[in-house]
Structure formats: C-alpha cells, structure tokens
PLY file of the C-alpha trace (Angstrom):
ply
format ascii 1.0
element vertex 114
property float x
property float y
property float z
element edge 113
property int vertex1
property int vertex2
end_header
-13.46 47.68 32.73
-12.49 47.04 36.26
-13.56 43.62 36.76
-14.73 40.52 34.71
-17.11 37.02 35.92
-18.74 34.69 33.44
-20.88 32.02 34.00
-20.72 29.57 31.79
-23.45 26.67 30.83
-25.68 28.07 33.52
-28.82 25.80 33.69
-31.59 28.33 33.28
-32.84 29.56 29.93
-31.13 32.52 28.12
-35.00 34.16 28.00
-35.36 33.68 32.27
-31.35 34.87 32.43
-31.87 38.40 30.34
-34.83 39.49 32.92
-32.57 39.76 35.50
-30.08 40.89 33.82
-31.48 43.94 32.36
-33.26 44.67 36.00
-29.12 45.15 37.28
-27.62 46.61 34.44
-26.45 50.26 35.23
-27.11 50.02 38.86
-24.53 49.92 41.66
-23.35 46.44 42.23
-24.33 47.29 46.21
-27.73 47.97 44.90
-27.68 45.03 42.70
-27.35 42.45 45.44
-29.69 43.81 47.73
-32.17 43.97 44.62
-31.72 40.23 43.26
-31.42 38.89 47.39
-35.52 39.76 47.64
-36.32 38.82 43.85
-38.44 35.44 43.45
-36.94 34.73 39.93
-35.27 31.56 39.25
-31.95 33.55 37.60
-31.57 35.81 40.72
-29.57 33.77 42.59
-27.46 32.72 39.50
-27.14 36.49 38.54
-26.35 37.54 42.12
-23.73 35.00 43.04
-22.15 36.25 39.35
-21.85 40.04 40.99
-20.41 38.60 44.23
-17.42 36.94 41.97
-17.54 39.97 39.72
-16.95 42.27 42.99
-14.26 39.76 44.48
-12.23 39.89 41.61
-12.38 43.34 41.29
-10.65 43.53 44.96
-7.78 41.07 43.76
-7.12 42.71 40.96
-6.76 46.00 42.71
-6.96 45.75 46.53
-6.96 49.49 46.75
-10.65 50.34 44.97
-13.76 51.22 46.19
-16.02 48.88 46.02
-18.93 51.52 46.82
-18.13 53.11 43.49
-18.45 49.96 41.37
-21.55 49.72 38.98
-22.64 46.89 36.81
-21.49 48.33 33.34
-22.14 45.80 30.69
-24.28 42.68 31.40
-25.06 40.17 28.35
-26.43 36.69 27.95
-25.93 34.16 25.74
-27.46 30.54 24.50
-25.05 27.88 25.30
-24.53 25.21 23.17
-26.50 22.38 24.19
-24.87 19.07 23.56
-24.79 17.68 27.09
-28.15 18.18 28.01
-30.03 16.27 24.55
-33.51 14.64 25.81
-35.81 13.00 24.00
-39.75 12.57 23.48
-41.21 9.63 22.08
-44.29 11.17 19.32
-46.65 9.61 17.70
-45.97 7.04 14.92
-42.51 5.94 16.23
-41.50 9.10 15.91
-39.58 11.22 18.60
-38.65 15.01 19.57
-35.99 16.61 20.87
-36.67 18.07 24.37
-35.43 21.72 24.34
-32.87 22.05 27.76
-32.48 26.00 28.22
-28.44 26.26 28.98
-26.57 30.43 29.37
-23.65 31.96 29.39
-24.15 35.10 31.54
-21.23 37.91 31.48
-21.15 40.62 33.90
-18.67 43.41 33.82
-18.12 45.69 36.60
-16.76 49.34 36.06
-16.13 52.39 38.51
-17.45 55.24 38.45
-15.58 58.43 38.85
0 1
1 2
2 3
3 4
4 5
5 6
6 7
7 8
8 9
9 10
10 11
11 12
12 13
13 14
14 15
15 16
16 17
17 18
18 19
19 20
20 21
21 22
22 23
23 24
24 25
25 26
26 27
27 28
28 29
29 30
30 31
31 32
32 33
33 34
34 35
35 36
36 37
37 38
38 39
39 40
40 41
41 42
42 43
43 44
44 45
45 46
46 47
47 48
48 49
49 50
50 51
51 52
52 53
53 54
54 55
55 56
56 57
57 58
58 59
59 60
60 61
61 62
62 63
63 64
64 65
65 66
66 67
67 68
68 69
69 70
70 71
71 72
72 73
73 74
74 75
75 76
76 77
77 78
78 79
79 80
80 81
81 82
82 83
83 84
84 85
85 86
86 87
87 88
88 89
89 90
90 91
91 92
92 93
93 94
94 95
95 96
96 97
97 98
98 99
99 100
100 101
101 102
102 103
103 104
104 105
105 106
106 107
107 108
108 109
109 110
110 111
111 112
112 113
C-alpha cells in the first residue's frame, strides 16, 4: 500500500459508486483519470477527484516515487449510515414512508508497481 483516500458520506448511491469503481480498479491511476474525465456517470467525478487525493498523498508521503508506476490496487464501496439525510412520504391512510437517500463511503488504495 503506497497511498490511502476515503470519501466518506459521499451523496451518490453505493449501487451508482461500485460502477465506477470496478471500471478503475487495476488500471493505472494515469489511465484512471483520463478514463473517469470523459465518463457521463454521476460517480465519475466523485471517484476521480478520490484518485487525485489518493495520488497527492502518495507524493507527501514519499516525494521520491513515481507517480507513472502507481495503479489503483484495491477500490471498495460502502453504504453509509444514513441518519442525516431521513425524508419522509406522506401514504395513504395517514400513513407515511421513509424516503431512501443513497449515502457511500468510497476507499481507494493506490499501490506501485515494480
């Protein structure tokens, strides 16, 4: 593991998130960006600006890497609790519905290859 970034309670759905996640995982982080800068998905800009951080840290952790050689290695997302985002819909007989609000924490980790 070279470097680390987590988003945490992104707004976007944990389904929408794990698209573009599995479309970068294993590629180049180079390759990556240019791939999620020309994707119309709602999560690529999310996912992409993760990678950026992910590469960033990677340079102050070591300023003496390559970032050329740097690959998305692991790539997960999870459901984030949702207690700030509670909605509700009124339902026939006085009744009401929760209002499901899609909230992700996204993990990418960054490795270099040899």
């Amino acid at each position: 593991m070279v470097s680390k970034a987590i988003a945490r309670f992104a707004r976007i759905s944990p389904r929408k998130a794990r698209v573009m996640v599995n479309l970068v995982r294993g590629r180049d982080a180079g390759q990556a960006l240019q791939l999620l800068e020309f994707t119309r998905k709602s999560a690529a800009p999310i996912v992409k600006k993760l990678i950026e951080s992910a590469v960033a840290n990677a340079r102050i952790k070591s300023p003496g890497i390559n970032v050329e050689a740097l690959f998305v290695e692991t790539a997960f997302v999870d459901k984030a609790p949702n207690s700030h985002m509670r909605r509700w819909r009124p339902r026939a007989m006085g009744r009401a519905t929760r209002i499901q609000k899609g909230l992700s924490h996204i993990t990418v980790i960054l490795g270099e290859r040899s």
